[in-house]
C-alpha positions in Angstrom: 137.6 48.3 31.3 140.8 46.3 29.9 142.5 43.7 32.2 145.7 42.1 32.2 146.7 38.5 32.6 146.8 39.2 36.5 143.9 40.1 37.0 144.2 44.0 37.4 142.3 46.7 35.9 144.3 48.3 33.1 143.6 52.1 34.2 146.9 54.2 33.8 147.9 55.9 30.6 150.8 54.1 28.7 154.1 55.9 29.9 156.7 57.1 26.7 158.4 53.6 26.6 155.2 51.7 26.1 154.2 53.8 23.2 157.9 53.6 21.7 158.0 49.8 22.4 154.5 49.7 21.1 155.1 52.1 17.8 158.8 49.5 17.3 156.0 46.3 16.8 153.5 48.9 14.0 151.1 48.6 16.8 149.8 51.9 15.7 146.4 53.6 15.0 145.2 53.4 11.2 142.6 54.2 9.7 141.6 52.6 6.2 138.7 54.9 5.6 141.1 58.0 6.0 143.0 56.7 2.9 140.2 56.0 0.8 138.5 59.5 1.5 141.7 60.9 0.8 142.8 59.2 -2.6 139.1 59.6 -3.4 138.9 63.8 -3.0 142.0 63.9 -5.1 141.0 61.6 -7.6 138.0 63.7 -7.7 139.9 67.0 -7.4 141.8 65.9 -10.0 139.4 64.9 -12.6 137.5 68.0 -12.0 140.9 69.9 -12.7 142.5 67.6 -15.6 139.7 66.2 -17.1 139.0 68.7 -19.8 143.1 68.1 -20.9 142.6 64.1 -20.5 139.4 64.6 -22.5 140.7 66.1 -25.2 143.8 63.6 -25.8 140.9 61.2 -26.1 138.8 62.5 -28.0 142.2 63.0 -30.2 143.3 59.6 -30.2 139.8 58.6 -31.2 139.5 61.0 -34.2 142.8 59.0 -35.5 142.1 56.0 -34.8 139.1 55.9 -36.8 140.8 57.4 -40.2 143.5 54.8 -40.0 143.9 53.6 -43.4 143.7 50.3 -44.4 147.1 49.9 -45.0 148.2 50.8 -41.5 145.2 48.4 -39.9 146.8 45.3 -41.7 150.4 46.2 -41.5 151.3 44.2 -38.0 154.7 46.8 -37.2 152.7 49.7 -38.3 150.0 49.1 -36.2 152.1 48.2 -33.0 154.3 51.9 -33.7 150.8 53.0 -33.5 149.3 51.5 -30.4 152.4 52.5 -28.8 152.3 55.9 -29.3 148.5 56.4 -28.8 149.4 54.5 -25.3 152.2 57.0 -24.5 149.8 59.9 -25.1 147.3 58.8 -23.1 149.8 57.8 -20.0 151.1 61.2 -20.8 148.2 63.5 -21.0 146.5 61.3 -17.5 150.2 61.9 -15.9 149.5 64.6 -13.6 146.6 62.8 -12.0 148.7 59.6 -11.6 151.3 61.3 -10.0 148.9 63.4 -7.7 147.0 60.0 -6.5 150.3 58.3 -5.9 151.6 61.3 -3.5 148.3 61.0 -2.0 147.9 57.6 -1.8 151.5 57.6 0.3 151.3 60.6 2.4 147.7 59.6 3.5 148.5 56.6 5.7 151.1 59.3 7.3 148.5 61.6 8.4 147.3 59.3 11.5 150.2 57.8 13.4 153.3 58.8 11.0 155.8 56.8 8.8 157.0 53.4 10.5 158.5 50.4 9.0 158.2 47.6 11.1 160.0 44.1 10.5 157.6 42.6 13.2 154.8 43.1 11.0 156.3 40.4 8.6 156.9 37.7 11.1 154.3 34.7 11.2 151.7 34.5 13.5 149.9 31.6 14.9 146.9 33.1 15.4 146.3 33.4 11.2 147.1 29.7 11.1 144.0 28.7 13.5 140.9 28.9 11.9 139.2 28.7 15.9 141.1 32.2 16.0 139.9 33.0 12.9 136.2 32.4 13.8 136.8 34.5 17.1 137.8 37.5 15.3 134.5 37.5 12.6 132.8 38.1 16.0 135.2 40.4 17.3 134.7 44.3 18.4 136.9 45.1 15.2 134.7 42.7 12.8 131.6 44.8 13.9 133.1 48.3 13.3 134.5 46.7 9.7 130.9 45.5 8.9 129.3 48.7 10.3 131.4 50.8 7.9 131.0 48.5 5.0 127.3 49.2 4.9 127.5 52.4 5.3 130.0 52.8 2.4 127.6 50.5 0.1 124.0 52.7 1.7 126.6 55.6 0.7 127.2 54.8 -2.7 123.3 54.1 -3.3 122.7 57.5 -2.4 124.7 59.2 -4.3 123.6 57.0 -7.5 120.1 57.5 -6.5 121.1 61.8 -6.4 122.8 61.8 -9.7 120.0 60.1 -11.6 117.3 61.9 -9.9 119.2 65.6 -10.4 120.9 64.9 -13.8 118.4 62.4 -15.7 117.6 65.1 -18.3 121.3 65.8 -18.6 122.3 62.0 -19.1 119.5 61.2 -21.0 120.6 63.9 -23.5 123.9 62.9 -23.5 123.1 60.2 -27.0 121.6 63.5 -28.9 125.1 65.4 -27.8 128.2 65.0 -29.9 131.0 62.9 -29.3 133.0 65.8 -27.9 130.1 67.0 -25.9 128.9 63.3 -24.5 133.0 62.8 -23.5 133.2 65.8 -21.5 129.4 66.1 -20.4 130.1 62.2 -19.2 133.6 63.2 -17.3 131.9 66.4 -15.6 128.9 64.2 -14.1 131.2 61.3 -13.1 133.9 64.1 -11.7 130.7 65.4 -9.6 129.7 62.4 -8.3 133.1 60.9 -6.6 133.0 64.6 -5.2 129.8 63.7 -3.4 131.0 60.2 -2.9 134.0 62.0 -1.2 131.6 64.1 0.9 130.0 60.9 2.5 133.2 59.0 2.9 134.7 62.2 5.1 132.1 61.4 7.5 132.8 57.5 8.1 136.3 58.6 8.1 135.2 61.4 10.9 133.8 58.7 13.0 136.4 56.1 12.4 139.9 58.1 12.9 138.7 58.6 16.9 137.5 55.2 17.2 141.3 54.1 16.3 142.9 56.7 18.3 140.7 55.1 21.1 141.0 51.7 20.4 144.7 51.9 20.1 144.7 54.1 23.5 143.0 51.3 25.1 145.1 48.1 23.6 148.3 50.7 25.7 146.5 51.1 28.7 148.4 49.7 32.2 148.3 48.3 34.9 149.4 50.6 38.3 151.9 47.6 39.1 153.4 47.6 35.0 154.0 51.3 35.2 155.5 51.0 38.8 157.5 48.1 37.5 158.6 50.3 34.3 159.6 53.2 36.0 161.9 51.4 38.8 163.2 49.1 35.7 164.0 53.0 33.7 165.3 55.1 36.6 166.6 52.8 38.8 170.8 52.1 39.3 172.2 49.1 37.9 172.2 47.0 40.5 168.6 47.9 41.6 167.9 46.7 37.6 169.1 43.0 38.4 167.3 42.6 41.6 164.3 43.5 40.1 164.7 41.3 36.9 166.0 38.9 39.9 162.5 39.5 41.7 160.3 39.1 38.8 162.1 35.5 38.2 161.6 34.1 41.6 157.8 35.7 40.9 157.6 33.7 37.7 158.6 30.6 39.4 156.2 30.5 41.8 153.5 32.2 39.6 154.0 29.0 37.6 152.5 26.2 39.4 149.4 28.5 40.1 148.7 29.1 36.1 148.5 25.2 35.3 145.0 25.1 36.2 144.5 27.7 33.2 146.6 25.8 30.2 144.7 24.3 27.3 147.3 20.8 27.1 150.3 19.8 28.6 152.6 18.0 26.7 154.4 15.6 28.3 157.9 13.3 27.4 156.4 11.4 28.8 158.4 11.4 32.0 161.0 13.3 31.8 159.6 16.6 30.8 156.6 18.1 30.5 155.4 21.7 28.9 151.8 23.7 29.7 150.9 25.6 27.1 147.9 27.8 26.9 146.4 29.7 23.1 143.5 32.6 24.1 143.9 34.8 21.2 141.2 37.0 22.6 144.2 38.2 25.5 146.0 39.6 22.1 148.6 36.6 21.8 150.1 35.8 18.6 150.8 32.3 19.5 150.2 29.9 22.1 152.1 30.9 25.1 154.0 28.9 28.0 153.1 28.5 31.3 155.2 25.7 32.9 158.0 23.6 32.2 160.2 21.2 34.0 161.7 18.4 33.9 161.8 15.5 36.4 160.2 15.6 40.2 159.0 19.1 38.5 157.5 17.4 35.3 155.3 15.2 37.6 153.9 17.6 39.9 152.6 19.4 36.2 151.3 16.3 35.4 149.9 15.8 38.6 148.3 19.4 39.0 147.0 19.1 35.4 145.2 15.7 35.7 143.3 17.0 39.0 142.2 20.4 37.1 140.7 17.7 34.0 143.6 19.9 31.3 144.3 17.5 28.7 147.9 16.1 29.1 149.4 14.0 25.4 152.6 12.5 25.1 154.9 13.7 22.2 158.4 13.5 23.3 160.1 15.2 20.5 157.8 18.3 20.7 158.0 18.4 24.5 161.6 19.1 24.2 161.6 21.1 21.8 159.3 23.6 23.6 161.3 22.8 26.9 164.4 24.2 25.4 163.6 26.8 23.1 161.0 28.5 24.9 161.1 30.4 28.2 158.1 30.7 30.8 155.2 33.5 30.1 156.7 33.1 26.6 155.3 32.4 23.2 156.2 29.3 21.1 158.9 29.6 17.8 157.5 30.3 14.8 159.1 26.7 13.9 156.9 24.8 15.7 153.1 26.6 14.7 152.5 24.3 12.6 152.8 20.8 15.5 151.1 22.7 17.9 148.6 23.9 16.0 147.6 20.1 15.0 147.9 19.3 19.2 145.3 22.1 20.0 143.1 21.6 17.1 143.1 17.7 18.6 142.4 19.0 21.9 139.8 21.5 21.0 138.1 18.3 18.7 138.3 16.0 22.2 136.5 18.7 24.2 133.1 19.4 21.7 133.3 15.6 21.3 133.3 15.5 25.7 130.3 18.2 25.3 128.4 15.8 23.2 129.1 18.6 20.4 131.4 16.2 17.8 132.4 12.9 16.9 135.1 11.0 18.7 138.4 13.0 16.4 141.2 10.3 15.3 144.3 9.4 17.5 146.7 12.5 17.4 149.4 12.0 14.4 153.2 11.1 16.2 154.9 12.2 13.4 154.4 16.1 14.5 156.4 18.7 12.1 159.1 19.6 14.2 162.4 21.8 12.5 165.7 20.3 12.5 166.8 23.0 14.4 164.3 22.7 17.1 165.0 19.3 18.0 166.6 18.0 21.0 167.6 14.5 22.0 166.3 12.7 24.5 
């Protein structure tokens, strides 16, 4: 059973405006196996139904291009006029089954969870600049199903070769006493045959793996009772009820923020004017690491102080502690500007905790000169 960051069983349905909000960011179920069984059939389709025509264009072109004459074979422009138009046959004659894969190939993806263009999609993430993350997801839920269906595709494809030679030997084996007419559409007939069976095996991973996404997706929606209460009052409540709520969940915030320092992977200090709490669990779905606390002062010592008594690792970089403290909100992620320097302070403080575990050697003094944008920087 999914659980949020608070602790509560994710057990309700997602209401309309999770699953718009959701379907805005492409969080939406896919299936990659759907597409290839579907460009597959047709390509199979196809060459069953315009094979005999592409055939015969090639066995064409070939019956010219061996009586060329010399003349043409040495003469550089006459040979290029050639290539050209033997190439434009070819692209003609194999046109219909180009077009139909195309078609296919775009309506496919459309079948399970409609057309969406989402900008989201292109934004960075942190979690493909960690290779720790990268690690966590090769033994991930999704890495498993990706493996599982990869052998069964390759066990799939053995099969089928392993059908084709054991029903057809006889008919290949003949193929080098047939003519080259015969051999061309003999070979064409047996290779259209065999992505049909191909086709056949690949519908049933794609059987199995259009529910699991329809699940999987299902579950990454799933809420809490308190979210959907909170959504609801937030959608059908008057104006004024609105700002007490976003008022309410504030204060909540505030206090809620002391309590989640215990939890954060480093904080970040100025190293006495502010200091930030950040926390990066990619396995809770963030993108990037995320804020706990901030403050500045009186407040930026009782972080310290409640870090250093729960052992969280506290390093002083002034120039990227105020850049977090000012461009990034609490229970929010990072910028995408500053990945990069807080991926080197993590990395640093994931090497000082397998070195603590007797796991790694002692990891060099964290670099001062952190990569912060211009346009992220704050004076002192």
């Amino acid at each position: 059973m999914a659980e949020s960051e608070s602790g509560q069983d994710k057990t309700e349905d997602p209401t309309d405006k999770r699953k718009r909000d959701s379907r805005k960011k492409g969080e939406i179920a896919r299936s990659k196996e759907l597409n290839t069984v579907a460009v597959t059939l047709a390509g199979a389709g196809g060459l069953l139904v315009f094979g005999g025509h592409l055939a015969d264009t090639l066995m064409d072109l070939m019956r010219i291009n061996f009586s060329l004459s010399r003349e043409v074979l040495i003469d550089e422009r006459s040979m290029g006029l050639f290539l050209l138009a033997s190439g434009q046959k070819a692209l003609w004659a194999a046109q219909p089954l180009l077009i139909m894969l195309f078609v296919i190939a775009f309506v496919a993806p459309i079948i399970l969870g409609g057309f969406i263009f989402s900008g989201s999609l292109l934004q960075p993430k942190f979690s493909r600049m960690n290779p720790l993350a990268g690690i966590k997801r090769m033994f991930s839920l999704n890495a498993l199903t990706e493996l599982l269906k990869a052998m069964a595709k390759f066990v799939l494809i053995l099969f089928v070769g392993w059908l084709v030679l054991l029903n057809d030997r006889i008919a290949l084996l003949s193929i080098a006493n047939e003519s080259l007419e015969q051999a061309i559409i003999h070979s064409a007939v047996v290779v259209g045959w065999s992505a049909v069976w191909v086709s056949a095996g690949l519908l049933l991973i794609a059987a199995a793996d259009v529910p699991f996404q329809l699940w999987q997706t299902q579950k990454k929606l799933k809420m809490t009772k308190q979210e959907v209460r909170d959504e609801h009052k937030d959608s059908d409540g008057k104006p004024e009820v609105k700002q007490r709520i976003r008022q309410l969940q504030r204060e909540v915030s505030q206090r809620r923020m002391m309590a989640a320092i215990p939890d954060a992977d480093v904080i970040i200090t100025n190293p006495t004017h502010y200091a930030v709490a950040l926390q990066y669990d990619p396995e809770k779905g963030g993108a990037a690491p995320l804020l706990l606390a901030k403050g500045s002062d009186f407040i930026a010592l009782k972080i310290r102080e409640i870090g250093a008594a729960h052992n969280v690792q506290i390093l002083e970089s002034p120039e990227l502690a105020r850049a977090i403290y000012y461009s990034t909100e609490i229970e929010q992620e990072i910028p995408a500007g500053l990945y990069l320097a807080v991926a080197q302070v993590l990395a640093f403080v994931f090497q000082v905790r397998q070195h603590r575990a007797g796991k790694g050697k002692r990891p060099d003094p964290l670099n001062k000169d952190l990569p912060i944008p211009d346009d992220l920087r704050r004076d002192s």
